[in-house]
C-alpha positions in Angstrom: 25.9 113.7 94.5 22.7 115.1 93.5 23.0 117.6 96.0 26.1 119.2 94.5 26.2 121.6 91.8 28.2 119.8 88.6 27.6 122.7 86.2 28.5 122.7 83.5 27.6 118.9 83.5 23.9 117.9 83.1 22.0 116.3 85.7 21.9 113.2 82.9 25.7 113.3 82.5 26.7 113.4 86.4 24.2 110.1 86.5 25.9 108.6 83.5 29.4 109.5 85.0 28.4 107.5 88.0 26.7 104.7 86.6 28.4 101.1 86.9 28.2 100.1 83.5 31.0 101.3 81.4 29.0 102.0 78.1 27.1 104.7 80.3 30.1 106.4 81.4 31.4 106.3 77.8 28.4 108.0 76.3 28.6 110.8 79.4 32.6 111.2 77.7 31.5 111.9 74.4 29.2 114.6 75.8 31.5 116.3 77.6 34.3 116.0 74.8 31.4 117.9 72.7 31.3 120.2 75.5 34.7 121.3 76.1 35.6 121.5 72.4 32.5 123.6 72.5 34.2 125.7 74.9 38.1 125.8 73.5 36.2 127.0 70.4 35.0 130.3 71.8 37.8 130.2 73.9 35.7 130.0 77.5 38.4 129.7 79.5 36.1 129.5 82.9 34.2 126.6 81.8 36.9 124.6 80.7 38.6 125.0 84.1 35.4 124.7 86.1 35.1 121.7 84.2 38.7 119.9 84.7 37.9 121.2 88.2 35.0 119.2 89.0 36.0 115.8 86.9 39.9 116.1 88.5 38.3 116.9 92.1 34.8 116.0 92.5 35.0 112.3 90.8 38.5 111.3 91.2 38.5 112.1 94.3 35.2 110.3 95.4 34.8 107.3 97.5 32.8 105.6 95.1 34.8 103.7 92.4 32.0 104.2 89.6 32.9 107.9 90.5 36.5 108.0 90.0 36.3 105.8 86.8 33.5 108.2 85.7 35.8 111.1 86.6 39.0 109.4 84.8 36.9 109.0 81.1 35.8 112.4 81.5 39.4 114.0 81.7 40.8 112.1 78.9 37.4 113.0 76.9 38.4 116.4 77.6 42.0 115.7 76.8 40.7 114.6 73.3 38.7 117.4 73.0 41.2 120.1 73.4 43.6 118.6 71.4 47.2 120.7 71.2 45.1 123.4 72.5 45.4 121.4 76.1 48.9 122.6 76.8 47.5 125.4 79.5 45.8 122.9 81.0 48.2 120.0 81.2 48.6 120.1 84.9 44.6 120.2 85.6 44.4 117.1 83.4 47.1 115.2 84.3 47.7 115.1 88.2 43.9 114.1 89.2 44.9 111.0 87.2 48.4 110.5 88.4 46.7 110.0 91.8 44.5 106.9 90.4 47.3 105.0 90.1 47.4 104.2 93.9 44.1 103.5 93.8 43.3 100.0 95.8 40.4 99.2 92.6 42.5 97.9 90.3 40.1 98.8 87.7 40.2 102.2 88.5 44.0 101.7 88.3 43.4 100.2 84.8 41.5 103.3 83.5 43.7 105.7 85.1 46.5 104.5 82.5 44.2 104.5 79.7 43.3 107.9 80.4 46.6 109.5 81.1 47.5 107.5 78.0 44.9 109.2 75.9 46.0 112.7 77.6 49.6 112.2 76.7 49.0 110.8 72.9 47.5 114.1 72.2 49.7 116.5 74.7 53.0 115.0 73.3 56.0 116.9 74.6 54.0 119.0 76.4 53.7 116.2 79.2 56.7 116.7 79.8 57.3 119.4 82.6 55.7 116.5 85.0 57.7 113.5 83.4 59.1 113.1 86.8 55.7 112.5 88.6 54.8 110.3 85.4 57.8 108.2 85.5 57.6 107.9 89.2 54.1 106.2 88.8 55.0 103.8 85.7 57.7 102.3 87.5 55.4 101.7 90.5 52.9 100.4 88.3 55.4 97.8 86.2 55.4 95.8 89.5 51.5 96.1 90.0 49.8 92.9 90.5 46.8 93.1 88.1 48.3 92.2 84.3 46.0 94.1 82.5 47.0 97.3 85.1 50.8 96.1 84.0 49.6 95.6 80.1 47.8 99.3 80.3 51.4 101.1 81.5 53.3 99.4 79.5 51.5 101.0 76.6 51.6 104.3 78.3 55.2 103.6 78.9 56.5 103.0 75.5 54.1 105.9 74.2 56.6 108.3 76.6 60.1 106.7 75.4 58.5 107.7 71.9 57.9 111.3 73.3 61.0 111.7 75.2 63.2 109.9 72.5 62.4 112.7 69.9 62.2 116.2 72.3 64.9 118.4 72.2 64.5 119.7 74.8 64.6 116.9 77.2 66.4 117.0 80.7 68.5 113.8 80.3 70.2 114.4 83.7 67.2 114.8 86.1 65.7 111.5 83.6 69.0 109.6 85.0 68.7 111.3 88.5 65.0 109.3 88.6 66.5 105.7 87.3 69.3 106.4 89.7 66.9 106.4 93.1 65.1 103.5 91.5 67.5 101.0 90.0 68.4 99.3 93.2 64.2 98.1 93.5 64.4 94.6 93.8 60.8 93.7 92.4 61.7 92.0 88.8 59.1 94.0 86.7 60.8 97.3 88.4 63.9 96.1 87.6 63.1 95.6 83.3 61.0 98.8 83.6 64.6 100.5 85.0 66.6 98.2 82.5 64.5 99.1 79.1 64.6 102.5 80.2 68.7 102.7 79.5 68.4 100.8 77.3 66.3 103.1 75.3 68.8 105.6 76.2 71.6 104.5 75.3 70.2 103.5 71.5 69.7 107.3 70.7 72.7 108.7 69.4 71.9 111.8 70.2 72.6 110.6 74.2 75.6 109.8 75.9 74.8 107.9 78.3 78.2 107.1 78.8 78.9 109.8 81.4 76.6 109.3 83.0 77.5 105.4 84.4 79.3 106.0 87.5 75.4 106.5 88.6 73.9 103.5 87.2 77.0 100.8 86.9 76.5 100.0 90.6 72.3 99.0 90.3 73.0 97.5 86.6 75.3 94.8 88.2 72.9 94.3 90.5 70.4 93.6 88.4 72.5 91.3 86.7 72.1 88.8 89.0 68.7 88.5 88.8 67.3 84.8 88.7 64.6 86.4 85.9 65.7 85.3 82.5 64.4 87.9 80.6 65.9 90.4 83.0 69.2 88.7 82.8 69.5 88.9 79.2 68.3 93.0 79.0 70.8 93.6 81.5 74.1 91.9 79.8 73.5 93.0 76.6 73.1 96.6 78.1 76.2 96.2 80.0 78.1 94.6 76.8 76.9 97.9 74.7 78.2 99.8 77.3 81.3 98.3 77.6 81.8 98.2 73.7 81.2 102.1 73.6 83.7 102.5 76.3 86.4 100.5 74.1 85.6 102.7 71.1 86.1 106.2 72.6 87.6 105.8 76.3 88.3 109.7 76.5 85.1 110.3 77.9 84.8 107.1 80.7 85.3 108.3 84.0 87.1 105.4 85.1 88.4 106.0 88.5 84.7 106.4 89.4 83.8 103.6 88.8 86.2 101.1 90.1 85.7 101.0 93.5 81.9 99.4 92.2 83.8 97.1 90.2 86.0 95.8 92.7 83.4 95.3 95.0 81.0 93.1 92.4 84.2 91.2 91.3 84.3 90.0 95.1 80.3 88.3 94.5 80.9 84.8 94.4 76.9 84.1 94.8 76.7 84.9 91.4 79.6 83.6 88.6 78.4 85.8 85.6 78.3 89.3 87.8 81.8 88.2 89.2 83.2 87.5 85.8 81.6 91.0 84.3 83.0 93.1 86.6 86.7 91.6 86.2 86.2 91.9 82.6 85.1 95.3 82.9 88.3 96.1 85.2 90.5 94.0 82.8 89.8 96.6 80.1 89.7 99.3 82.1 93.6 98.3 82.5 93.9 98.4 78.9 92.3 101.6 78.3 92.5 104.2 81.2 95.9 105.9 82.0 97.6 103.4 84.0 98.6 106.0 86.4 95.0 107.2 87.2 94.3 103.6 88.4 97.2 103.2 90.3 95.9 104.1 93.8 93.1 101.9 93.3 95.8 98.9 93.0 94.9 97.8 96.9 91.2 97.5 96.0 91.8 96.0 92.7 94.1 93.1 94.3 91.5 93.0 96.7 88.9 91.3 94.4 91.8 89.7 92.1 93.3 87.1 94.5 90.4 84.9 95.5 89.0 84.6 92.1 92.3 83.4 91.0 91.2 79.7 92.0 87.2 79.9 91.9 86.5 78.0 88.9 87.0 74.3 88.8 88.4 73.9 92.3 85.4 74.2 93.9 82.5 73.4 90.8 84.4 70.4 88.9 81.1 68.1 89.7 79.0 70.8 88.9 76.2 69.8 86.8 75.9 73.3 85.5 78.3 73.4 82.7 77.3 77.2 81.8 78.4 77.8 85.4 81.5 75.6 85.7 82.5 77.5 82.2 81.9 81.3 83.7 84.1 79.9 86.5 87.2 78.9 84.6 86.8 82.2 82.7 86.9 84.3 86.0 90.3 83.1 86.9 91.4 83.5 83.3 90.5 87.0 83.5 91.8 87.6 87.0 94.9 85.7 86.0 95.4 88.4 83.2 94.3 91.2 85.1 96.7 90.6 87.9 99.9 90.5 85.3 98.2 93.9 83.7 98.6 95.3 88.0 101.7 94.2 88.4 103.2 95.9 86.0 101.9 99.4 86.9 104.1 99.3 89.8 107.6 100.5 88.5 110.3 102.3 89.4 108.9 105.1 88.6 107.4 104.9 92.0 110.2 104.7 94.0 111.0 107.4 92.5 107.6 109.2 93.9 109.3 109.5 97.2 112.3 111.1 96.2 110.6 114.4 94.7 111.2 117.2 96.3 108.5 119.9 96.5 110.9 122.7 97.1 109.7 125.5 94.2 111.5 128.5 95.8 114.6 129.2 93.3 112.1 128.4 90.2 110.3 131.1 88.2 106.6 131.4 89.0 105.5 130.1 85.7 108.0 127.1 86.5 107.3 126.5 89.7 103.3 126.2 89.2 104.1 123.9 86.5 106.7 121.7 89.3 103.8 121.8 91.7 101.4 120.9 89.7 103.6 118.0 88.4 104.4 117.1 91.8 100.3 117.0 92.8 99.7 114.6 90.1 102.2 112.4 91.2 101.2 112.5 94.9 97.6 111.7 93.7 98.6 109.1 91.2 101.3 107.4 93.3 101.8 104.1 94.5 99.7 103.1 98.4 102.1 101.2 99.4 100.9 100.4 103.2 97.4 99.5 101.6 98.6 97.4 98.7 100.7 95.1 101.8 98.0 94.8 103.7 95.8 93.5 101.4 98.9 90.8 100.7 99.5 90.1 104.4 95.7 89.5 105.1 95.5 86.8 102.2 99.1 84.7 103.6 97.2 85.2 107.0 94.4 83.3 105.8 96.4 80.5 105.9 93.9 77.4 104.8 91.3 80.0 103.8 93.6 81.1 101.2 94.2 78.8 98.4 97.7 77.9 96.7 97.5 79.9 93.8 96.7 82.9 95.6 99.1 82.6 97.9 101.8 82.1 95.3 100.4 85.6 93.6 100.7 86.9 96.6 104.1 86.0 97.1 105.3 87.1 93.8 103.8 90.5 94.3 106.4 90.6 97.6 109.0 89.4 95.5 107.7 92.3 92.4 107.5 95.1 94.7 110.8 94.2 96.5 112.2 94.4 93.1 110.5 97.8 91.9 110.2 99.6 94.8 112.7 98.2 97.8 112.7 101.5 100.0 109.0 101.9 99.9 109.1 97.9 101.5 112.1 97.9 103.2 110.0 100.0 106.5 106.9 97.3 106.4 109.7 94.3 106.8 110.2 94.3 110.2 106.5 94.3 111.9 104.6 93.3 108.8 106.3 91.0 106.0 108.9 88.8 108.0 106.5 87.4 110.2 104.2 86.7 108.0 107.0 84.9 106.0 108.0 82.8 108.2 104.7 81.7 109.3 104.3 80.9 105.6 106.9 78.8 105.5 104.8 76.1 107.1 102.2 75.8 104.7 101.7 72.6 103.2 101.9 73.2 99.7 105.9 72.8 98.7 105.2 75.4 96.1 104.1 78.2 98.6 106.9 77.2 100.7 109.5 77.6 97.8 108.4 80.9 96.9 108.3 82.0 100.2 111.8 81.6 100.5 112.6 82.7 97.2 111.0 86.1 98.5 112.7 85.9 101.6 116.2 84.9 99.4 115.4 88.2 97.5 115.4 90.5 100.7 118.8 89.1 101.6 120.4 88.2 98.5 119.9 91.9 97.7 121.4 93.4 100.5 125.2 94.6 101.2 126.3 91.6 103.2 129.4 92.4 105.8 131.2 89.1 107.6 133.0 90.2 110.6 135.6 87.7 111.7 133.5 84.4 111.4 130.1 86.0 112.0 127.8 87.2 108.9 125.8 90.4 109.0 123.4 90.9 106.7 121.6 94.0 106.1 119.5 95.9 104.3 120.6 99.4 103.1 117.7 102.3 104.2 119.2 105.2 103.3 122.4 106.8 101.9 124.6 106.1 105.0 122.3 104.3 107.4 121.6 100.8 108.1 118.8 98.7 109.4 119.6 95.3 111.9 120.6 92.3 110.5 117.5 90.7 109.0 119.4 87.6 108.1 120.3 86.3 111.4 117.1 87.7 112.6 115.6 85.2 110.3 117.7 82.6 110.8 116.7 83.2 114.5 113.4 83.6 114.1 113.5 79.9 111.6 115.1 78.1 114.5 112.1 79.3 117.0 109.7 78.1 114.1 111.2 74.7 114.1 111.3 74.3 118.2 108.0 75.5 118.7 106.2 73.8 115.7 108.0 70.1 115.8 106.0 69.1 112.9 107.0 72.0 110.7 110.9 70.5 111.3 109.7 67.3 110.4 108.3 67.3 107.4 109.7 70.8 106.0 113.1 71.7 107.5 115.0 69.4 105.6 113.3 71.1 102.5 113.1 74.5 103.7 117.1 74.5 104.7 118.0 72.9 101.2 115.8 75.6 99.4 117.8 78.1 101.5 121.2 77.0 100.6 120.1 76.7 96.4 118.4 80.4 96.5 121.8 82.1 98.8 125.2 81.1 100.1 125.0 77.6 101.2 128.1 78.7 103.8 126.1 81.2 104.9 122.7 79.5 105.6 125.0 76.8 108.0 127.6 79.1 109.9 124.5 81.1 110.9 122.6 78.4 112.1 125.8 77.2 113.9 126.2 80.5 115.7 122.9 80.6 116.9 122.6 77.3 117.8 126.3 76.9 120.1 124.5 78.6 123.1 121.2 77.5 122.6 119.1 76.9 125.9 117.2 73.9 124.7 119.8 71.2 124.2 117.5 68.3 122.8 116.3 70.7 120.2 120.1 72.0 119.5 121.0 68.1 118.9 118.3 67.4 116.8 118.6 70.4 114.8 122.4 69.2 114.1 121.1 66.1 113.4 119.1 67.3 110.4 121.8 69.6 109.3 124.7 66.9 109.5 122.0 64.8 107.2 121.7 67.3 104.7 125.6 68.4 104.7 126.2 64.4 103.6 123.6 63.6 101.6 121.9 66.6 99.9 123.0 67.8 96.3 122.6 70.7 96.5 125.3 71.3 99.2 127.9 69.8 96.6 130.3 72.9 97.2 129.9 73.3 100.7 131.1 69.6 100.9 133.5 70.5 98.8 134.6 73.3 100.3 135.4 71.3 103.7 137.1 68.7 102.4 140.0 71.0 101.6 141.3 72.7 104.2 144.1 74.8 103.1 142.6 78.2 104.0 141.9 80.5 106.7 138.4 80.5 105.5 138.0 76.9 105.2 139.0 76.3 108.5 137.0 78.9 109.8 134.1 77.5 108.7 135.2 74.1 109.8 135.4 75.4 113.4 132.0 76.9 113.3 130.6 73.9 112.7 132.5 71.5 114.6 131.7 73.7 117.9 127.9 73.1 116.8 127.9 69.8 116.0 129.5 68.8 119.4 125.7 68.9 120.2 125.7 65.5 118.4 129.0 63.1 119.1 128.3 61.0 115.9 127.4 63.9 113.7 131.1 65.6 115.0 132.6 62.1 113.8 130.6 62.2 110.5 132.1 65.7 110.0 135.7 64.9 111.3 135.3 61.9 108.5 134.2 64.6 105.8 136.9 66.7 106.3 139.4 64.4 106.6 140.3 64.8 109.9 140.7 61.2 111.0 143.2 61.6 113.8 140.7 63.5 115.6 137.7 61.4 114.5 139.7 58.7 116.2 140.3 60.9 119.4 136.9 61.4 119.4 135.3 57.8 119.1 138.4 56.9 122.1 135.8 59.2 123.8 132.7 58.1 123.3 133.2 54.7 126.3 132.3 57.8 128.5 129.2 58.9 127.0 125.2 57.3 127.9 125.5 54.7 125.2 121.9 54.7 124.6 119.7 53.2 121.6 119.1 56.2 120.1 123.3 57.0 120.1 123.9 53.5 118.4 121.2 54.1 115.9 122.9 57.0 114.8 126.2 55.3 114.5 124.4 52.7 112.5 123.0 55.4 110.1 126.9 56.7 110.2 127.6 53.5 109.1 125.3 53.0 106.1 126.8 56.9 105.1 130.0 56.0 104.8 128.6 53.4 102.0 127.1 55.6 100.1 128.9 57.7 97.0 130.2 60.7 99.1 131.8 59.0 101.0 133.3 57.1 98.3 136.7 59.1 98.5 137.3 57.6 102.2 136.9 54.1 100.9 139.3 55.1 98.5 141.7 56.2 100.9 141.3 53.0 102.9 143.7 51.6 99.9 146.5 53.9 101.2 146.8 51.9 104.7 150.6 53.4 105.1 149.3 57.1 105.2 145.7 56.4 106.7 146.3 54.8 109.9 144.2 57.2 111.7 141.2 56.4 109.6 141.6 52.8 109.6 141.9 52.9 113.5 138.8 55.4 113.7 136.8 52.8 111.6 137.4 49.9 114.2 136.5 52.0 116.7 133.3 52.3 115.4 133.2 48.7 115.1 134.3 48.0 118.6 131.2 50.2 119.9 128.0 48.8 117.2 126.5 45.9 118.3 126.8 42.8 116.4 124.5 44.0 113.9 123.8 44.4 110.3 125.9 47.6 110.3 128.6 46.1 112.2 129.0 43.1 109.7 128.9 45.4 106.8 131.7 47.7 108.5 133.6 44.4 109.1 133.3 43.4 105.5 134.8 46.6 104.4 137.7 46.7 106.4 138.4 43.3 105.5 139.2 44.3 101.7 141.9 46.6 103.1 145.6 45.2 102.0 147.4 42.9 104.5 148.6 45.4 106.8 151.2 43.3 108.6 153.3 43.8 105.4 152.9 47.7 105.9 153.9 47.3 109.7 157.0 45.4 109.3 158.4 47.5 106.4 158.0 50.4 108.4 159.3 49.3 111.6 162.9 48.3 109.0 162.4 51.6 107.0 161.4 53.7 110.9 159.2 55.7 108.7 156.9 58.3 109.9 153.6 57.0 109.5 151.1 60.3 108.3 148.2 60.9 110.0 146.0 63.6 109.3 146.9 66.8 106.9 147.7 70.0 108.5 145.8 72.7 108.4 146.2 76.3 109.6 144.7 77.8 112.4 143.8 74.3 114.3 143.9 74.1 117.6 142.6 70.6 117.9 142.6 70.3 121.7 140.7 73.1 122.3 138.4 71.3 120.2 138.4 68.4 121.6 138.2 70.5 125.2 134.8 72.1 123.3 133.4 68.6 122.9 133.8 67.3 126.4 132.5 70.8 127.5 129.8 70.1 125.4 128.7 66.8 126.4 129.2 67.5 130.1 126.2 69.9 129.2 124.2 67.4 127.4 124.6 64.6 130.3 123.5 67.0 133.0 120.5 68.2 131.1 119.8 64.5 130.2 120.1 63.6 134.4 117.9 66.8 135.1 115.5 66.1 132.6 115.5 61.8 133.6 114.8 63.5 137.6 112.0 65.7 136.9 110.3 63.3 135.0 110.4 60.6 137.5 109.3 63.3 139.9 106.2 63.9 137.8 105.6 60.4 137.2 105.8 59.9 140.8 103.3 62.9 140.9 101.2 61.6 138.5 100.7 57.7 140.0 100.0 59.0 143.6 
């Protein structure tokens, strides 16, 4: 460097400057502070610029490191020197050393801080026209890997949140612009560098950092879920001041803005604590916002709700984390509260959204900008309707992904928005919601299933219902003079396909689901539609096993009391009606039409029928089911025909229907306990002589009206002539495939 000219340094200062050992380079700084306060004195401009010029560009700049340390003492020697007189010179001092901080010598990064520190301890505010380039090189340097480089800027770095803190002047937004691009770093020392720097912020009152936010919520929850203790503890109590500022004055939270970030953090189940502070974030954002702002953001909102409604002690009860297992129970809390605080935003006020007509034209203009205007808000604030469904169809079609109690909130949001806002749901029923329904209805959680159909009661219960001759029609009102198809015996339909093509659904649920059905609507309704859509049915084995279940329940279940009730009395058109519905259906199953005849006191043609049944296949499976007829007729609903069985003069018909049921069991345990009944009747040889003296006319069955019991009886033989051809085509083809098969 001796070739160079330094001037105004001495040849003995350039050395010093570029000697190794630092006491050198130190007694070179003190000569040319000396110098340039020398200079500022007499107000030599030139020098002092030739000066910065050479340290800033001839030693900072040099390859060797002795150099640019050399360089680096000199500036803030100079920087000392010049005092508050170094304002005109701030950018000459400052970006030589800015440009040390990259520097692969970790000791020259070292004294870069230390100088830039000295330059800005005496420069104060006036540093900060490059606070930008500054900050950008302190957070680099938090996550440097030499601690006493990361010791030097964090004394330069709370030296500039002392300078910034208490200027006036300061330009808070391009400040938050800078923490913005940086908070989503995922070094940990960048991250508390980004974290203290809020922080800092948000303690001055003078700052409201508040509106701000929306730009840093995002990387805060983030940073949250750092593994860092330290870092984890800055950040929540950042986030909790936040929160409790938003609490105490709300009117200045932008909170649609920052929902969308919510939602989505409230959907990271990697990390319990971020999870749980977003929903409690949203949770008051319920409370506090206009609930009609947040309204369109219910889709979103629901989103994120549903599967935190079972991820606490499900899924962590042998957790040895207690902290954990603890944030967990509180995140369904939360969501538990927060999905109530949703469902109520939906009203009827937005079904009443639809109905608002734009039409300004006979208004003043005052008026009308006011109607428009009105009519804008409304638009913007009103209810998604298609978005909010699909979010609930896409959790019931996550079948075993979904767990109960989400699918049971799901459900009662159906049922809730059914209730507030029918014609926005009545359009999505067809292709969306009743499939989905039904394919619900085999879940394997009874509770699911029992809402499901309370939903699917709602839709129907709620509807005009219109019963043409013996058929029902249910359907659900659109529009002021306009009607959709009938969704009742579409579902009813669409049940029965359920049950045929899923055997195990009929099984274990259709005795439950049908039951359910009859408590939550008409009981009469729920079985003459079955019947109607099961008398022409192709599949005959499933039509006979499907009567089978519903004969069951008509005997045994409860909750059919009045429908039982209702058949045993038939002295009306309607009563009869029904009874022929049924009796046409349950033709499908000889036994089950006796079991009926027997329940509605139709004994003379209970006993026609059984005169029929030496014609029919006779098989195991028939006499099991006249067994199980047999055990029926013991139990208490039957306990009015036993009753009857006192009256021999007037039941004849029964008493002769009963031995015929004897004559066809088998001698088994049913038959003797058949036997044993009828022998308690009263000696009925006194009965026959009496009347054969007296010629009485011995009753048989009651009358009814409307009865034409031989076309019944011409159904039933129709019937099984079906049923024994179907029986010998089946019985063919599979001793043609078992033929197949063997050779």
């Amino acid at each position: 460097m001796s070739d160079k000219d330094y001037s105004p340094l001495s040849n003995a200062c350039v050395r010093a400057l570029n000697d190794k050992l630092y006491d050198k380079r130190k007694a070179a700084a003190l000569e040319i502070e000396k110098m340039a306060r020398d200079f500022n004195t007499v107000g030599n401009v030139t020098q002092i610029k030739k000066l910065l010029k050479t340290l800033g560009q001839d030693f900072t700049l040099s390859n060797n490191p002795n150099s640019r340390k050399g360089g680096l003492i000199g500036l803030a020697a100079m920087a000392i020197a010049l005092g508050r007189d170094s304002t005109p010179y701030i950018d000459d001092l400052i970006r030589p050393l800015l440009s040390c901080f990259a520097d692969q010598d970790s000791r020259v990064r070292y004294y870069a801080c230390e100088a830039l520190y000295n330059v800005v301890k005496v420069s104060r505010s006036d540093v900060l026209p490059l606070f930008n380039e500054v900050f950008d090189s302190l957070s680099k340097l938090a996550a440097d890997p030499d601690q006493n480089v990361k010791s030097g800027a964090e004394l330069l770095d709370r030296l500039m949140k002392d300078i910034v803190t208490e200027s006036p002047t300061f330009n808070l937004i391009e400040l938050i612009d800078l923490i913005r691009d940086r908070i989503h770093g995922i070094n940990q020392f960048s991250r508390q560098f980004i974290v203290s720097w809020i922080s800092l912020l948000d303690s001055v009152p003078e700052i409201d950092v508040i509106v701000f936010l929306p730009k840093l919520l995002d990387g805060l929850l983030k940073i949250l879920a750092d593994p860092t203790p330290e870092i984890h503890r800055m950040t929540e109590h950042c986030l909790a001041e936040f929160l409790f500022k938003i609490i105490q004055n709300p009117s200045k939270t932008d909170f649609s803005s920052m929902i969308n970030i919510l939602t989505v953090h409230s959907q990271a189940t990697d990390d319990p604590l971020v999870q749980y502070t977003a929903l409690t974030w949203l949770k008051e954002f319920m409370n506090l916002a206009n609930s009609r702002d947040l309204l369109p953001f219910s889709a979103s909102i629901l989103t994120a709700i549903l599967p935190c409604l079972t991820s606490s002690s499900d899924q962590n009860d042998d957790s040895d984390d207690k902290n954990k297992s603890t944030t967990n129970i509180n995140i369904r809390e939360v969501a538990k509260v927060l999905n109530y605080s949703l469902m109520q935003l939906v009203t009827m006020q937005d079904s009443q959204h639809d109905e608002m007509s734009p039409t300004i034209g006979h208004q003043s203009s005052h008026s009308a900008h006011n109607e428009s205007t009105n009519i804008s808000d409304s638009v913007q604030n009103s209810l998604d309707i298609t978005s909010l469904l699909e979010v609930l169809v896409r959790e019931l079609k996550a079948g075993e992904n979904a767990s109960t109690l989400s699918k049971l909130a799901v459900l009662r949001w159906i049922l809730h928005l059914y209730s507030k806002v029918p014609q926005k749901i009545v359009s999505h029923l067809e292709s969306e919601l009743f499939p989905v329904l039904l394919k619900t209805l085999s879940d394997k959680s009874d509770e699911v299933v029992l809402m499901d159909l309370k939903v699917l009661a709602q839709i129907f219960s709620s509807a005009p219902t219109v019963t043409v001759g013996s058929d029902v029609r249910t359907t659900v009102q659109l529009t002021a003079g306009a009607e959709s198809p009938s969704y009742f015996t579409r579902f009813m339909t669409d049940l029965l396909k359920l049950f045929h093509k899923n055997g195990n659904v009929l099984e274990e649920r259709g005795s439950f689901i049908i039951r359910q059905l009859c408590l939550l609507m008409t009981a009469e309704d729920i079985y003459r539609s079955l019947s109607e859509i099961l008398l022409d049915y192709e599949d005959l084995r499933f039509a006979y096993t499907i009567v089978q279940t519903l004969n069951t329940i008509l005997l045994t279940s409860s909750e059919l009391f009045d429908l039982r009730s209702q058949l045993k009395n038939l002295k009306t058109d309607e009563s009869c009606s029904l009874f022929c519905c049924l009796y046409r259906t349950w033709c499908h199953s000889p036994v089950a039409t006796v079991s009926l005849c027997f329940l509605t006191k139709n004994y003379k043609h209970a006993c026609d029928l059984l005169m029929l049944f030496g014609d029919l296949n006779l098989t195991l499976e028939f006499l099991t089911e006249v067994d199980q007829m047999v055990q029926l007729l013991e139990s208490p609903i039957f306990a009015y025909l036993r009753l009857e069985l006192l009256d021999v003069e007037n039941n004849c018909d029964l008493i002769k229907s009963l031995y015929g049921l004897l004559m066809i069991l088998p001698q088994s345990e049913a038959f003797h306990l058949l036997r044993k009944r009828l022998q308690c009747l009263p000696n009925f040889s006194l009965y026959s002589s009496s009347d054969s003296q007296k010629k009485s006319v011995i009753k048989s069955s009651p009358t009814q009206p409307n009865m034409d019991f031989k076309e019944l009886l011409r159904h039933f033989h129709s019937v099984q002539h079906k049923h024994q051809n179907w029986s010998r085509t089946t019985e063919a083809w599979n001793r043609i495939n078992d033929r197949s098969y063997n050779t």
